[in-house]
N, C-alpha and C positions, 0 to 999 in steps of 0.2 A: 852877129848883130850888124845890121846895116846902119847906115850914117842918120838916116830918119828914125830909125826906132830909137838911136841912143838920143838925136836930140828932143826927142817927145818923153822919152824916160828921165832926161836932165829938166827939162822941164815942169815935168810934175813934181819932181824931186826937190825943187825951186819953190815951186808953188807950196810946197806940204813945209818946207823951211819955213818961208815966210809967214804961213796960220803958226807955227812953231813958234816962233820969236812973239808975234802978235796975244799969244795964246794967255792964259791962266799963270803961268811959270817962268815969263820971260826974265824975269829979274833974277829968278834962279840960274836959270841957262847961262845971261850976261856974267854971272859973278861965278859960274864954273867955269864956264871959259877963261874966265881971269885968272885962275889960279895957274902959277909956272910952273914948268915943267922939273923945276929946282922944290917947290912944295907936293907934286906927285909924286916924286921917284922917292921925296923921302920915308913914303910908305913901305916900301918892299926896295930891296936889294938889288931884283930884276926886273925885268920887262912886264910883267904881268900887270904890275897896277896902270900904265898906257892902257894896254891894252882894255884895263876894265876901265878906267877913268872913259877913254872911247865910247862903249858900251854905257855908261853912265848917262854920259852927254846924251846919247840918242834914246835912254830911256825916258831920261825930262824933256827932250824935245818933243817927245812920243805923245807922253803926259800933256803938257802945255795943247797941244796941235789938237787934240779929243778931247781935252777939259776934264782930263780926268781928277777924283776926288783927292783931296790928302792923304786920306785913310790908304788907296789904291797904289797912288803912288808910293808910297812909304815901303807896302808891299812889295811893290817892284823893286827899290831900291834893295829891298833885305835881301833879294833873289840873288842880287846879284853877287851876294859872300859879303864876307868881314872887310876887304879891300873900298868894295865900294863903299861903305858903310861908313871907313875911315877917310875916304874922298870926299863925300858927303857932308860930314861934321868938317873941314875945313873949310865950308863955304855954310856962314853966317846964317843967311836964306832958305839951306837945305836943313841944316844943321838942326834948326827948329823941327822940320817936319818928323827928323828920323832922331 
């Protein structure tokens, strides 16, 4: 990848952020993001809940940026296993949906 293609790719990456934040679920997003890293890990043992907490984040950023429904999102979220499920109910905002 050349130096153009990654900053057009960073770019749009930017751009799909910012409908992201703007979107349906920013307040969700804002209040996942908040949770410490000291209230993820006390999900699981190991590294897996990062990793799904990760995958979390970008599924409601996903949500929010397309508008997508409650109902849909919720969906998504269960996809993601029990982990996420339990990342979810520690933020108040999501906590509801699922």
């Amino acid at each position: 990848m050349d130096i153009e293609e990654f900053k057009r790719k960073l770019k749009e990456k930017m751009a799909e952020n910012r409908q992201a934040f703007e979107g349906e679920y920013k307040d969700q997003i804002n209040d996942l993001m908040g949770l410490s890293k000291v209230e993820v890990d006390s999900i699981t043992p190991d590294n897996t809940d990062m990793e799904i907490y990760d995958q979390l984040i970008t599924v409601v950023k996903e949500a929010s940026r397309v508008n997508l429904s409650q109902a849909q999102l919720k969906q998504r979220i269960k996809e993601l296993g029990e982990v996420a499920l339990k990342i979810a109910k520690k933020v108040p905002s999501l906590a509801a949906l699922v």
